[in-house]
C-alpha positions, -999 to +999 in steps of 0.1 A: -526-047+763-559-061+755-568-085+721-581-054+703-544-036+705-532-067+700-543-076+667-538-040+656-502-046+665-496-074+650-513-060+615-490-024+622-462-032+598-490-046+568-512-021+578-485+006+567-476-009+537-507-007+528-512+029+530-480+034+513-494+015+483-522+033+486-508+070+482-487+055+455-515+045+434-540+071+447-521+104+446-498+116+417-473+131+438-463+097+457-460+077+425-421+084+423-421+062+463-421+032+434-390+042+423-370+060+448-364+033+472-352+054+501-383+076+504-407+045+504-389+033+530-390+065+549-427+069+542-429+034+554-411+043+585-435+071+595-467+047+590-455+021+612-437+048+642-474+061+638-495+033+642-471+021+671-472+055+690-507+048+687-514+016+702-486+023+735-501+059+740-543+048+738-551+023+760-540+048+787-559+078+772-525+095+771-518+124+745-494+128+721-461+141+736-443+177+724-422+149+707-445+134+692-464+165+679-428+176+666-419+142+646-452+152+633-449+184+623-412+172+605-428+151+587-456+181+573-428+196+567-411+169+547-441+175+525-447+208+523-406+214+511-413+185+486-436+208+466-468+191+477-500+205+464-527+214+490-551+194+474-528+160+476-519+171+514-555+168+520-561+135+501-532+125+525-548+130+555-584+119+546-569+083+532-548+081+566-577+085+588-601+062+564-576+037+566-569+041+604-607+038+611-609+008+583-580-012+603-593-008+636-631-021+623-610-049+607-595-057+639-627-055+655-643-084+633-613-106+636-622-106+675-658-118+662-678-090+678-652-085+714-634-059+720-663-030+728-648-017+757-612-017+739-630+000+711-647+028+732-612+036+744-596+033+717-622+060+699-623+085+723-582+086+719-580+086+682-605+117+680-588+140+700-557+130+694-563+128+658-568+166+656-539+178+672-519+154+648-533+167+622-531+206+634-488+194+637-488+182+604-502+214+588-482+239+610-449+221+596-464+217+558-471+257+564-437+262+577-421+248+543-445+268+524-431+299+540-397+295+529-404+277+498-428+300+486-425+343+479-448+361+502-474+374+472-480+332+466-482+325+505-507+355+503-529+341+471-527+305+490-542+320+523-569+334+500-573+298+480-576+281+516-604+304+532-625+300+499-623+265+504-626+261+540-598+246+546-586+245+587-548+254+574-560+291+565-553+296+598-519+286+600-510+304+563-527+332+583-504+332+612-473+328+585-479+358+569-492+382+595-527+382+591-560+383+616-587+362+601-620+378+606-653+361+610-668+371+579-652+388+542-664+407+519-657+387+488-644+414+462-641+400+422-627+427+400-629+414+365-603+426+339-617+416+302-596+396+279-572+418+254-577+449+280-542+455+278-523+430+257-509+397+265-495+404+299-516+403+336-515+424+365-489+401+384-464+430+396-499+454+405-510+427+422-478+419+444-478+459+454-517+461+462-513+427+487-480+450+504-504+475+505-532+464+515-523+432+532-555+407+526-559+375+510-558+384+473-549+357+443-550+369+407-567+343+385-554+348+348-579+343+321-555+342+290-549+372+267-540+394+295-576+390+312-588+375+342-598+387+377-585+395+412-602+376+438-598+395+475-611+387+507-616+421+528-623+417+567-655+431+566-653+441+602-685+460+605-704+425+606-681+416+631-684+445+654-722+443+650-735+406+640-757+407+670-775+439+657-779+432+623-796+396+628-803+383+591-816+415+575-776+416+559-781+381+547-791+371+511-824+356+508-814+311+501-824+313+465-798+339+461-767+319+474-737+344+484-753+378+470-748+399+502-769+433+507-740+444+536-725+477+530-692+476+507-665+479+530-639+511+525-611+490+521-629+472+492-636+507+480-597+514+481-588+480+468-609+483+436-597+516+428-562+516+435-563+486+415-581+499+387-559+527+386-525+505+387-537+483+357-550+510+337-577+490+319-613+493+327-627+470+355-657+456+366-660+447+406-685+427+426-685+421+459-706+397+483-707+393+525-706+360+540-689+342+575-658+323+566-678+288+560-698+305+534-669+320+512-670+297+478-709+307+478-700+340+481-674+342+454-696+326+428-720+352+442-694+381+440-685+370+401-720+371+385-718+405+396-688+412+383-698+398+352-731+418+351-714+452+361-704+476+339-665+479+329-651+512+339-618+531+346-602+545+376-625+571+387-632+585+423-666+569+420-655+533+401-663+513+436-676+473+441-711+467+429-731+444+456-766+425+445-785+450+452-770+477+425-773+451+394-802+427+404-818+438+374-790+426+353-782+398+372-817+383+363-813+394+327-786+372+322-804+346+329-830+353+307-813+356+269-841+365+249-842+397+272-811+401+274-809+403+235-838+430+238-816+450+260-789+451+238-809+462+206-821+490+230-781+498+234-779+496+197-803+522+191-784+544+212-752+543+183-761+569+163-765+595+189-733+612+204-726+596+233-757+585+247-748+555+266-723+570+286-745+604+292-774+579+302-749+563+325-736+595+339-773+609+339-786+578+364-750+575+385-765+614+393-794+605+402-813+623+372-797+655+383-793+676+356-767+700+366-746+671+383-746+652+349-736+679+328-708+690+354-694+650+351-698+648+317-684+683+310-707+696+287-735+727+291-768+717+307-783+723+272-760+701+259-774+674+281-805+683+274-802+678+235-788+643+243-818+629+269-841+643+240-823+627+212-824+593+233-861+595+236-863+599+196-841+570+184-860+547+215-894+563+221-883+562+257-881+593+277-849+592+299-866+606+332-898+585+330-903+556+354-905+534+323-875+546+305-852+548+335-861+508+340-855+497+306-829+520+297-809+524+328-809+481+325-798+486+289-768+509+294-756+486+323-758+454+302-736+477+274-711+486+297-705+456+312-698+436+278-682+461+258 
């Protein structure tokens, strides 16, 4: 054994202590080691059986043994049945490897600038070798999760994990029988607050992930509000990225705001879930490759937040960017967003207008289509587009009124 593994194992028991003290006084859920005695000292243990595996298997360029990768994974696992929050299982294993890298460059200076060719060998061990450690330690902090955890919470974790890139998706994946795609659709359906009293859609929600089988998670809102975050496969980009080149991507200046095609699972999704809840819903959805989800979920939510609520109808579907850019640009803008809803205002007195108007433009203007939805006569129909154009001075079927008022009965809809 050279000086460089030398001094790195003669510093192997401080060394550990030290990162014990650090996840102590760095991460919330190791600040009972101070006072459970036995658990520091099995922590401790761990540290220093790592760092010595270490030093005997890298100056050989050997790999980690199945026993090895197994006393790993245990020890993941020893974690992840401890309750051990994602977030802290990752602030584990980004201190470790600082403090790994910081003790051998501490090891390096006390052999005042020796050691390089100790150093080089060392290195291309610990990268390597590091990974698969690390890939051990998550596939036994994922097998306590699945036995800790109900199947609906492994689900809404999977789903948690992809939006933040995290590498254990895959495993949580794997644990509860799912493929993981190259690219989602990033569906939000938004459920306003005091829609339906105090409770949320927790049991709808646990029957549309055994239906459906995606990555979903509810995030409640208070009041019995929130929304329903899903990640559908969105296969077609899969089966075709080579065709469709970038003209499915979102310009940069519009981060996450897709133009793809809504996939019919989305379709099914929204209105299944729609129709389960009972409430009226509002859905965006936005495309992006799995590195790209969190952009695509704050993507997908402006658009749920700019489309209008609705019920469970056979036409309630996902609305992408392209279907509410108008609005989306509105919010941004309050004064016009104020002028849009006095132009809703002016609608109040008339018998119905907004949602004939929104009927009127989801037909494409068609008159006998509209007053077929809207079940009413075509005269009917009439009366109302006319008495629209009286109380706004815009004329429904004009390129001007279908602009501003199709903007304004969107904007209604999706705040009322």
């Amino acid at each position: 054994m050279g000086s460089l593994f030398a001094e790195l194992a003669r510093q192997a028991a401080n060394s550990a202590r030290r990162e014990v003290e650090a996840y102590t006084r760095e991460i919330p859920e190791f600040a009972s080691l101070d006072a459970d005695t036995r658990a520091r000292a099995e922590t401790l243990e761990y540290a220093v059986w790592l760092r010595r595996r270490t030093l005997e298997l890298s100056p050989g360029n050997t790999a980690l043994t199945a026993g090895d990768l197994a006393d790993i994974a245990s020890m993941g696992e020893l974690r992840g049945g401890s309750g051990m929050s994602l977030e802290s299982r990752q602030r584990v294993l980004r201190l470790h490897t600082a403090l790994m890298l910081r003790e051998i460059n501490e090891a390096v200076e006390a052999q005042r600038g020796g050691g390089a060719e100790e150093l080089l060998r060392m290195m291309s061990w610990f990268a390597p070798q590091g990974e698969r450690g690390i890939a051990a330690y998550c596939q036994g902090f994922v097998t306590a999760l699945s036995r800790r955890l109900p199947y609906v919470e492994q689900v809404a974790l999977l789903a948690r994990t992809l939006l933040a890139d995290d590498p254990m998706a895959a495993e949580l994946a794997a644990a509860v029988d799912m493929e993981l795609p190259g690219s989602f659709a990033v569906t939000v359906i938004r459920v306003p607050h005091g829609a339906g009293g105090h409770h949320g859609p927790e049991r709808e929600v646990e029957a549309l992930v055994k239906t459906h089988r995606v990555p979903m998670v509810w995030c409640p809102a208070g009041d019995g509000g929130g929304e329903l975050i899903a990640l559908v496969p969105d296969t077609d980009t899969d089966a075709d990225s080579g065709a469709r080149g970038v003209t499915g991507r979102a310009p940069d200046h519009l981060p996450g705001l897709a133009f793809d095609p809504v996939p019919d699972l989305a379709l099914d999704l929204v209105r299944d879930f729609a129709g389960a809840v009972g409430r009226p819903c509002a859905a965006g959805t936005a495309t992006a490759p799995v590195a790209e989800l969190a952009d695509a979920l704050e993507g997908a939510r402006r658009i749920s937040r700019a489309a209008p609520l609705r019920r469970a109808t056979a036409r309630l579907r996902p609305h992408t960017a392209a279907d509410v850019f108008v609005e989306l640009a509105v919010v941004d803008v309050p004064f016009v967003d104020s002028w849009l809803a006095t132009v809703a205002r002016h609608l109040e007195p008339g018998p119905d207008l907004v949602l004939t108007l929104d009927a009127y433009y989801h037909h494409d203007m068609d008159r006998g289509a509209t007053a077929a939805a809207l079940n009413v006569h075509p005269r009917t129909l009439d009366y109302r587009l006319r008495r629209v154009r009286d109380l706004t001075g815009l004329a429904p079927g004009s390129t001007r009124g279908v602009r501003v008022l199709s903007a304004a009965v969107t904007r209604r809809l999706a705040v009322r």
